[in-house]
C-alpha positions in Angstrom: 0.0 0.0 0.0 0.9 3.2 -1.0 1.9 6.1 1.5 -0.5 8.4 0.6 -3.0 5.3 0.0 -2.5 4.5 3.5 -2.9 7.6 5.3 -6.1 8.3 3.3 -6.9 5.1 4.9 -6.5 6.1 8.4 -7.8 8.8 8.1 -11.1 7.7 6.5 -10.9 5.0 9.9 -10.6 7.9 12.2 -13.9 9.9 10.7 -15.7 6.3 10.9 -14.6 6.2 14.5 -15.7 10.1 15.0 -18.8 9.6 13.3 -19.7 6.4 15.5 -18.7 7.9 18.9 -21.4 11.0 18.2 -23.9 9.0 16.5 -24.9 6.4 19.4 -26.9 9.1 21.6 -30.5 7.7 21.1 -29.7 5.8 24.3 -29.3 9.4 26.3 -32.9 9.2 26.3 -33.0 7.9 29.9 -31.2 11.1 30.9 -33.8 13.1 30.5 -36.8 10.5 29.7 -38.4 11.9 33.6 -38.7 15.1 32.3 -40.9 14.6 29.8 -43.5 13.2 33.0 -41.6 16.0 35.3 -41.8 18.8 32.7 -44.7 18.0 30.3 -47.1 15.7 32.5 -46.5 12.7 30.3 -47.6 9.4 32.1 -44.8 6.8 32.2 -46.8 4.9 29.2 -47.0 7.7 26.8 -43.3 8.3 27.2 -42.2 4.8 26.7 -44.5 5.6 23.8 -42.4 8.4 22.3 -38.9 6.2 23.3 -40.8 3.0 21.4 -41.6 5.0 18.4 -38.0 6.6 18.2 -36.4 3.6 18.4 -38.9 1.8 15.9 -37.4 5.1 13.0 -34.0 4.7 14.4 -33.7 0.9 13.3 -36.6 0.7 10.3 -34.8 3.0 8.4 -31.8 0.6 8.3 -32.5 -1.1 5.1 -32.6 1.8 3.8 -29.3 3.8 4.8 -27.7 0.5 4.0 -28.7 0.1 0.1 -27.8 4.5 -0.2 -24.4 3.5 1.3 -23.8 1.1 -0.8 -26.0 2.9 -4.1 -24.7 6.8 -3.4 -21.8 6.4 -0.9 -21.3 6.9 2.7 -20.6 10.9 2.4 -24.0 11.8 1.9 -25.4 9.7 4.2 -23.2 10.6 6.7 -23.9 14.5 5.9 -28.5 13.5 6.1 -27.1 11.9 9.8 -25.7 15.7 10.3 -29.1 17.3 9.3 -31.5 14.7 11.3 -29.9 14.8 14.4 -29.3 18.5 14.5 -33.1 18.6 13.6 -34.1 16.2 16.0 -32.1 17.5 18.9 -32.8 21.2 18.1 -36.5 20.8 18.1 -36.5 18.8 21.7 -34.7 21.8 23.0 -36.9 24.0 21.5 -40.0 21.9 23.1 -38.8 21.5 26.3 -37.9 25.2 26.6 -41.3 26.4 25.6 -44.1 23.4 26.6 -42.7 24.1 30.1 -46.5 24.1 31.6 -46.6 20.5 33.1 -50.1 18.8 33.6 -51.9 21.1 30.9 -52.3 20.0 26.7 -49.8 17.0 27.1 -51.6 14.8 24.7 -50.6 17.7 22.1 -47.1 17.0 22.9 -46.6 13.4 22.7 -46.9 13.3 18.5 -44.9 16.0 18.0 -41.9 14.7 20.8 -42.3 11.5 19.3 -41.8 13.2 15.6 -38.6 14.8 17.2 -37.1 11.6 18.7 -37.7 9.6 15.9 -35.8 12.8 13.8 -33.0 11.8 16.3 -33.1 8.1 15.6 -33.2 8.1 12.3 -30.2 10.2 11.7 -28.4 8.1 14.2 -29.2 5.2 12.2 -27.8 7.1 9.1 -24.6 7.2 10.8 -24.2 4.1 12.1 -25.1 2.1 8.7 -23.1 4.3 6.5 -19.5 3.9 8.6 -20.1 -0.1 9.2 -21.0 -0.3 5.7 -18.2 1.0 4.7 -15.8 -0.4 7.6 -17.1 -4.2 6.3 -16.5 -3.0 2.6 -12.5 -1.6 3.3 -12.0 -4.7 5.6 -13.4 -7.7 3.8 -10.4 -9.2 3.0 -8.9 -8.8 5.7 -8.5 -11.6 8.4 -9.3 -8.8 11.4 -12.4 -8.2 10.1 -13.9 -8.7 13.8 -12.0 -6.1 15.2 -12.5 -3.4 12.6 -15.8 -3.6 12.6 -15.4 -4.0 16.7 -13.4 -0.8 17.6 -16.0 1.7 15.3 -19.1 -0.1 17.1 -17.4 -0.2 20.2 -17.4 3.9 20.3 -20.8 3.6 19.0 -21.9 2.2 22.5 -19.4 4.3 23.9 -21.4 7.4 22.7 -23.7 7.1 25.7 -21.0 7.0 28.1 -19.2 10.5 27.2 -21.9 12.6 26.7 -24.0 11.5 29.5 -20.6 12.1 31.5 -20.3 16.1 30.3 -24.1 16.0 30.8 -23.6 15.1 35.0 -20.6 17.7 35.1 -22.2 20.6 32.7 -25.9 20.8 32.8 -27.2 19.1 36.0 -28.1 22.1 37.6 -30.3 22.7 35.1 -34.7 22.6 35.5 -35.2 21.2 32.0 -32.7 19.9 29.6 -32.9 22.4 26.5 -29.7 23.7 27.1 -28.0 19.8 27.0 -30.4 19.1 23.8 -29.2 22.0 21.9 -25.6 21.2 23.2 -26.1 17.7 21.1 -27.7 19.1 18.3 -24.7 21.3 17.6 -21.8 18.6 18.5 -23.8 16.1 16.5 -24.0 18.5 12.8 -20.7 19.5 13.7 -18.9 15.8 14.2 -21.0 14.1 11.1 -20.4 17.1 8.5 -16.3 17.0 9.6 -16.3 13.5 9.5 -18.0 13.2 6.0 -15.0 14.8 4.5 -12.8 12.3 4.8 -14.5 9.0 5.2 -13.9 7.1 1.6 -14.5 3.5 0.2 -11.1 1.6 -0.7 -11.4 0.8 -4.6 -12.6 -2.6 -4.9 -10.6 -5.8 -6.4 -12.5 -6.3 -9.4 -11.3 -2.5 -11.0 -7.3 -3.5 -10.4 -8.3 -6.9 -12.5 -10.0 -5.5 -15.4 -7.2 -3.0 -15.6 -5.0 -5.7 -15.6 -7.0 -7.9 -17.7 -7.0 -4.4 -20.3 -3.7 -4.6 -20.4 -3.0 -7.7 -21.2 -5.2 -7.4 -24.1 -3.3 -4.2 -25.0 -0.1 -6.1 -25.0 -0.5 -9.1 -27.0 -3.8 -8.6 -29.4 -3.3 -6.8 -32.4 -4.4 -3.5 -33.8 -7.8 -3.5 -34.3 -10.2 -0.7 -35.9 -12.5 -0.9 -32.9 -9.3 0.1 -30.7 -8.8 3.5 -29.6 -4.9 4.5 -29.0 -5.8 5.1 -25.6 -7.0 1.8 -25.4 -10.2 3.2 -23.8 -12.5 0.9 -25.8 -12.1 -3.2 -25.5 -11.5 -5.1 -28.6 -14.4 -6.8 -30.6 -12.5 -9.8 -30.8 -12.0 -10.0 -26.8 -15.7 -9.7 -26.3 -16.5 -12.4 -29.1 -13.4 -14.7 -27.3 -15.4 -13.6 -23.6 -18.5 -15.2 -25.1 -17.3 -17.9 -27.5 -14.9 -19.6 -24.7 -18.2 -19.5 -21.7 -20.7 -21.4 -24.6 -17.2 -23.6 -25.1 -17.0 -24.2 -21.7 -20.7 -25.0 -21.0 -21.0 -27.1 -24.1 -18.2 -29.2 -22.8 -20.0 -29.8 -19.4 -22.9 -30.2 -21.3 -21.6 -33.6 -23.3 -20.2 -34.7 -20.2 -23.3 -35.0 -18.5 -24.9 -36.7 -21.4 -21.9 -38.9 -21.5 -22.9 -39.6 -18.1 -26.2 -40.0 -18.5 -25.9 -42.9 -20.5 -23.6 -44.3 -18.3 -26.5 -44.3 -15.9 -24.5 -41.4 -13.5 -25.8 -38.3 -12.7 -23.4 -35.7 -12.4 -24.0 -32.1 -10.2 -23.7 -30.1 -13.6 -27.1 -31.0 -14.6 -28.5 -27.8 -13.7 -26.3 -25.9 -16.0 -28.4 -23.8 -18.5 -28.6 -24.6 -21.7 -26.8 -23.3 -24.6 -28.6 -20.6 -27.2 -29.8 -21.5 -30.7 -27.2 -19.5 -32.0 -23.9 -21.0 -30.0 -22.8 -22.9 -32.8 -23.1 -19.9 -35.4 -21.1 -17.3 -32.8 -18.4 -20.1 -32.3 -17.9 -20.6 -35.9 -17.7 -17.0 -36.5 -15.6 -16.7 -34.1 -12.8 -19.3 -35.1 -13.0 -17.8 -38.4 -12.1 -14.3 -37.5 -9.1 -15.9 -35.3 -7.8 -18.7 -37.7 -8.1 -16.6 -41.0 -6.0 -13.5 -41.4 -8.1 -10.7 -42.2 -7.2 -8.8 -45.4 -6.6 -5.6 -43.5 -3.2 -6.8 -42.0 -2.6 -9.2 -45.2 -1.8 -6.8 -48.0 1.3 -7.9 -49.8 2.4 -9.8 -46.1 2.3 -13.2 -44.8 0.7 -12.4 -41.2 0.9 -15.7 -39.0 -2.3 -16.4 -37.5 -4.0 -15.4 -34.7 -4.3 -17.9 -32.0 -6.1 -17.9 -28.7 -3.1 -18.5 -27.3 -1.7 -15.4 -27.5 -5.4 -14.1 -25.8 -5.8 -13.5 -21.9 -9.0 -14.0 -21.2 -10.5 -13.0 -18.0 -11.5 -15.6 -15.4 -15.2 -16.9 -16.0 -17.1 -18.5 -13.7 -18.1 -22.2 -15.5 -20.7 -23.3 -12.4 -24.3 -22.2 -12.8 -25.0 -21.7 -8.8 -22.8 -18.7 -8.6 -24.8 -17.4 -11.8 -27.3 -18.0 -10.4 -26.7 -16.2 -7.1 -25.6 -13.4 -8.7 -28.8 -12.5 -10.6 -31.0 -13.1 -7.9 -31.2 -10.2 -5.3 -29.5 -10.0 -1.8 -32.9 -9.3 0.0 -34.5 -12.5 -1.8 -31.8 -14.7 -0.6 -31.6 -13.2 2.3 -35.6 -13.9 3.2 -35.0 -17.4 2.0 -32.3 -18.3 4.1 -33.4 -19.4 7.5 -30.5 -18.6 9.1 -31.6 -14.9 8.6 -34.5 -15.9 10.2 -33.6 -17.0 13.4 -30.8 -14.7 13.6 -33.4 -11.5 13.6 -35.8 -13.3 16.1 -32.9 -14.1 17.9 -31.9 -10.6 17.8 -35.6 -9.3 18.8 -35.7 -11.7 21.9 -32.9 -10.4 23.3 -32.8 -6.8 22.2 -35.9 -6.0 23.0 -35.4 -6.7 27.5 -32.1 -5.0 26.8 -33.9 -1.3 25.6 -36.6 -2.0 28.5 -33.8 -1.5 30.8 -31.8 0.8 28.4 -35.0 3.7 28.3 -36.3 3.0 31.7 -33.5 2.9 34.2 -33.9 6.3 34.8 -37.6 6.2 36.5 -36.5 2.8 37.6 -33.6 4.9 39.9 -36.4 7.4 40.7 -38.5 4.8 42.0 -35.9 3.6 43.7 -34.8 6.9 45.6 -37.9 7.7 47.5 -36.8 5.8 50.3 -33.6 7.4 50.4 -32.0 11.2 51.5 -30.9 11.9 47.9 -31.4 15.4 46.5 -33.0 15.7 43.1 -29.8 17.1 42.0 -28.0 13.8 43.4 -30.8 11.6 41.6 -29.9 13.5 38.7 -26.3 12.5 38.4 -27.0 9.0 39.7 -29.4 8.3 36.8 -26.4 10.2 34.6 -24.1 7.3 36.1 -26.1 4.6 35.9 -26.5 5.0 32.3 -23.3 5.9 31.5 -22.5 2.6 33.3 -24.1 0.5 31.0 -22.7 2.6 28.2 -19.0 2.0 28.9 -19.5 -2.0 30.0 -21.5 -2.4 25.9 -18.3 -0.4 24.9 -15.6 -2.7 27.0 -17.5 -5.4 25.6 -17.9 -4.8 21.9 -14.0 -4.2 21.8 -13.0 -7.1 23.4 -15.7 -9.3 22.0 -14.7 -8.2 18.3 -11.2 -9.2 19.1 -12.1 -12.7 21.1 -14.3 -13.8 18.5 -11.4 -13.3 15.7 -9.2 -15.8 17.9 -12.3 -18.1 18.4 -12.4 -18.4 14.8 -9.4 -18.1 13.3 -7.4 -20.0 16.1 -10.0 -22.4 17.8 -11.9 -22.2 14.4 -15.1 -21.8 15.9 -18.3 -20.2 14.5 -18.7 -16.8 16.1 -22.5 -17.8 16.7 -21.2 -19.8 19.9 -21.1 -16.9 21.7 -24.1 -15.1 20.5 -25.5 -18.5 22.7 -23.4 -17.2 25.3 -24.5 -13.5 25.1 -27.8 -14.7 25.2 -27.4 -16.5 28.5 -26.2 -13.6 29.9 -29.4 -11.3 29.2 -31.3 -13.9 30.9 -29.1 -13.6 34.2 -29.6 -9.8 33.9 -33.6 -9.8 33.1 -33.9 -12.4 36.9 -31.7 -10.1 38.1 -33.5 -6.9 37.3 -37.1 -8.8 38.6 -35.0 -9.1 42.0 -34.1 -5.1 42.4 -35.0 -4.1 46.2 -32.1 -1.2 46.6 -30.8 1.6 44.5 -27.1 -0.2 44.5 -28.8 -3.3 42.5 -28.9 -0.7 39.5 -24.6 -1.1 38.8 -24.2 -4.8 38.6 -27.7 -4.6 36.8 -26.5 -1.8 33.7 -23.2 -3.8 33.8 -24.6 -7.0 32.6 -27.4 -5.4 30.5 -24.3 -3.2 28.6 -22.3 -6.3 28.1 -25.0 -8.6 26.5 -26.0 -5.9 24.4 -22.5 -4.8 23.3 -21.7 -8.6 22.7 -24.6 -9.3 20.7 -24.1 -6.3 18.6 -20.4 -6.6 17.4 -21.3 -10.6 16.6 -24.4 -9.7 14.6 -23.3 -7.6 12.2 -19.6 -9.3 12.0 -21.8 -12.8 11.2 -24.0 -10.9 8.9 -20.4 -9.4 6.6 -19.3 -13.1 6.8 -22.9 -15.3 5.6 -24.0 -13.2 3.1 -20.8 -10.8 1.7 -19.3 -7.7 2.3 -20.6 -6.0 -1.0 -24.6 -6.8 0.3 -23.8 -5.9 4.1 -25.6 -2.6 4.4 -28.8 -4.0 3.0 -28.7 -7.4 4.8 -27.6 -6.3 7.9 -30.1 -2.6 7.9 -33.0 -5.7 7.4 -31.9 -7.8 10.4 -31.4 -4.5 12.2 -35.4 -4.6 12.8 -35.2 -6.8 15.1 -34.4 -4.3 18.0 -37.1 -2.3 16.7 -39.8 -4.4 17.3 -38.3 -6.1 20.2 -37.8 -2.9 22.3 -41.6 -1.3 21.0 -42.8 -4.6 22.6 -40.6 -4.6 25.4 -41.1 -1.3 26.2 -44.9 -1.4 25.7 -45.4 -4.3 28.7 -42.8 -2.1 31.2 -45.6 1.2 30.0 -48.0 -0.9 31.1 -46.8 -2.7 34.1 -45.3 0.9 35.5 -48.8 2.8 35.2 -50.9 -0.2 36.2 -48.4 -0.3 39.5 -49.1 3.0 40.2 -52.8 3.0 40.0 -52.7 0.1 42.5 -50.5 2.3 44.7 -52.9 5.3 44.5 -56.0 3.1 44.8 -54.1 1.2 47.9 -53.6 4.7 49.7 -56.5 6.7 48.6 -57.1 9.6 47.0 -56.9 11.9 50.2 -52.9 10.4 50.6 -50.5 13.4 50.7 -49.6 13.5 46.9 -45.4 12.7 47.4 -46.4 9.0 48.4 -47.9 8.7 45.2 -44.8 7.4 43.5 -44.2 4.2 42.4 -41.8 1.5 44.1 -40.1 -1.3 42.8 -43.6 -3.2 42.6 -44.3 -1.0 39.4 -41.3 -2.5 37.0 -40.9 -5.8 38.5 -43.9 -7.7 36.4 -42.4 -6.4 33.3 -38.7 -7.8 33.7 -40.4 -11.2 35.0 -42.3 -11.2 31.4 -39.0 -9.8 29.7 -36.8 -12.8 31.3 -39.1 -15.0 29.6 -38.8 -13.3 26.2 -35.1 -13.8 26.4 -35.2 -17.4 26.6 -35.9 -17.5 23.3 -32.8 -16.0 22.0 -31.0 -18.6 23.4 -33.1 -20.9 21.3 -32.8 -18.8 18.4 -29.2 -18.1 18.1 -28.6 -21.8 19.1 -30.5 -22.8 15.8 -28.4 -19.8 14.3 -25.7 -22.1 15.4 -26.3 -25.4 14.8 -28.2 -25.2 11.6 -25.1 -25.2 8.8 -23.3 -28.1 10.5 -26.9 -29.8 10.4 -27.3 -28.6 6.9 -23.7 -29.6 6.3 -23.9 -33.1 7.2 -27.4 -33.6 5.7 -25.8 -33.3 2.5 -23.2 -35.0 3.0 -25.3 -38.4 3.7 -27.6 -37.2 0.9 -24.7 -37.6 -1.6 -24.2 -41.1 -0.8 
């Protein structure tokens, strides 16, 4: 690699990294997810509403960031991430610095928040596809492709950690969070539009071959009239050699299996397609024009021959499957494989108890602190740290992860699904856990196993995703099995709406209506039905990713015993 190849590289690696670390932020929703109750008179349902809706833009708009990666480049997307998020986070500032009159209209707000969020997610998502769209393009040969994808996605989880950090040391004074909103809304145009600069695509393998290929041509064919002196334009006589040497190559197969045939044997190549009426007419032409000389070189000289020999014909593909593959579309294959399958549902089962804990451990520590001395100022920043607690153990764990499972396959050469079994596991551990919360200290070990299964699971996904179905149809297969969090979290975050306001009508029906109005809040008893429901929705990840697992080795040795 070139010098100035190579720092264009890095450099390009560094605005990926920039771009990830600011785009991760739709998890700082739990830092100021109480105001919206606080500030606006939301009830805990309607806000998990807006959060449910946000995250259901953030990841259905995947699919579609990952085709205009791939279609227009990752420069514009990365400059619409600039533009939604500043939108997004501009207009919550905007809202919470004007709808300040709590208790009166709030059913106005809860469109137009949920509007902004989504805004918020969706350029988020715009980020996020476009750099690990490209980072699985640049680094699909390469044998680190865990760990290049892992340190980007890494500061992606990361994102949370940092700027709910300078949100505990700059803003926590404040009564309502416009001031931090508009803070993100600026860092977030500025760090995407700087970063879209210099993030490029490597130029892929198949532009150094034709050139090669070109050349080759150049070299050893003859002048030809259809040849420009630049040699801009391919020869005729390659193209008819391209064409004449596949229907060769096919025809050849093609007696073979009838040879076979009547041997009684039935060969693989059956389902090679069948030659065109007018094979035979195109191959004769063909020898013609090579063997004869043609009466432009010959006048007055004795021009050997032309042979094929002296020809370089690019490499063609002689088996029909890979044809095949080609013509049909990634998101057709894709919805045929079951292993796509049960890696989304896999993916839903556990991401979904993940965001339930992810958007609500901030009324979950409120709950939690009404049996304790702690000033709202302190509840403030112990939300701040539980969050960003959770955000730095997804970051520890998508870094090391990316770089474990490269040894697990390359050295132990095992598949990288094993430990989306093992991830899996763990989100069950944390969802029991979470149903068992009695004290305000249960929230740390709680946010570091929710940050680890979800970091895990989403440095494997998208690193299994690259490797099953190709590098070139990543940001299209992977932005499809990216719904999966989506619809996991609306659900997930639907039954903790639920179980939260239906705890707290118990509470207020238990006391009365005549109870002095600050022991009115809700308790643990509000969010532990929901994580007892959620701990049964990740079991079946573990299924899931355990077929995800098992199935190609099944599938593997099913043939096999088919062939005898």
């Amino acid at each position: 690699m070139e010098p100035r190849e190579s720092y264009t590289s890095t450099l390009s690696y560094i605005a990926i990294c920039l771009s990830m670390l600011c785009g991760g932020t739709t998890s700082l929703f739990a830092t100021y997810g109480s105001s919206f109750s606080e500030i606006l008179g939301f009830t805990q349902y309607e806000t998990n509403l807006v959060a449910s809706l946000g995250d259901y833009a953030h990841y259905m708009s995947a699919p579609l960031f990952g085709y205009l990666s791939t279609r227009i480049g990752p420069t514009r997307v990365t400059q619409s991430a600039a533009v939604l998020m500043f939108c997004g986070y501009m207009g919550l500032s905007y809202s919470f610095k004007h709808f300040d009159t709590a208790y009166e209209h709030a059913h106005h707000y809860v469109a137009t928040m949920a509007m902004l969020f989504a805004l918020v997610g969706v350029g988020s998502k715009a980020a996020y596809m476009s750099s690990m769209a490209t980072t699985a393009r640049n680094f699909r040969h390469s044998r680190h492709s865990g760990i290049a994808l892992g340190i980007p996605n890494s500061l992606y989880g990361l994102s949370t950690f940092v700027f709910s950090s300078l949100k505990a040391r700059w803003f926590e004074s404040d009564q309502t969070p416009w001031r931090y909103l508009a803070f993100m809304a600026i860092v977030s145009l500025a760090a995407h539009l700087l970063a879209s600069k210099y993030v490029v695509l490597k130029e892929t393998q198949a532009a150094p071959r034709k050139r090669a290929t070109s050349l080759a041509i150049k070299a050893n064919a003859p002048p030809s009239p259809a040849v420009t002196t630049s040699g801009s334009v391919m020869s005729p006589l390659h193209e008819s050699f391209e064409m004449a040497e596949t229907r060769k190559r096919r025809m050849t197969v093609s007696v073979a299996n009838e040879a076979g045939h009547a041997d009684g044997d039935v060969t693989a190549n059956s389902t090679l397609p069948a030659l065109s009426a007018d094979s035979t007419t195109a191959e004769s032409r063909f020898a013609t024009h090579v063997d004869q000389p043609s009466n432009s070189h010959n006048s007055g000289a004795d021009t050997p021959p032309l042979s094929t020999a002296t020809l370089t014909p690019p490499s063609t593909t002689v088996a029909a499957n890979p044809a095949q593959l080609r013509e049909e579309s990634a998101l057709v294959r894709l919805s045929r494989d079951p292993i796509a399958w049960a890696l989304l549902l896999g993916i839903i089962c556990l991401s979904g108890p993940g965001l339930a804990f992810v958007n609500n451990c901030g009324s979950m520590v409120r709950a939690m602190s009404h049996s304790t001395s702690l000033t709202e100022e302190q509840i403030g920043q112990y939300k701040d740290k539980i969050v960003a607690t959770q955000s730095f153990f997804s970051f520890f764990a998508r870094l090391v992860v990316g770089y474990f499972s490269d040894l697990w396959r390359t050295r132990l050469r095992l598949p990288r699904s094993g430990l989306l079994v093992i991830a899996g596991l763990l989100m069950i551990y944390a969802q029991n856990t979470a149903a068992r919360v009695s004290r305000l200290e249960d929230m740390y070990p709680l946010a570091v196993l929710i940050g680890t299964a979800m970091g895990s699971t989403f440095t494997l996904a998208p690193t299994i995703t690259a490797e099953t179905w190709g590098a070139e149809n990543f940001g299209l297969c992977w932005g499809v099995i990216t719904l999966g969090p989506a619809i996991g979290g609306h659900i997930c975050n639907l039954i903790f709406g639920s179980s939260w306001d239906r705890g707290l009508y118990n509470i207020i029906n238990r006391l009365g209506k005549d109870a002095p109005q600050d022991r009115m809040q809700c308790t643990n008893e509000c969010f532990i039905p929901a994580f007892r429901s959620t701990a049964k929705i990740a079991y079946f990840s573990v299924f899931f990713f355990t077929v995800v697992l098992c199935l190609p080795q099944a599938t593997a040795v099913w043939k096999r015993r088919w062939q005898k």
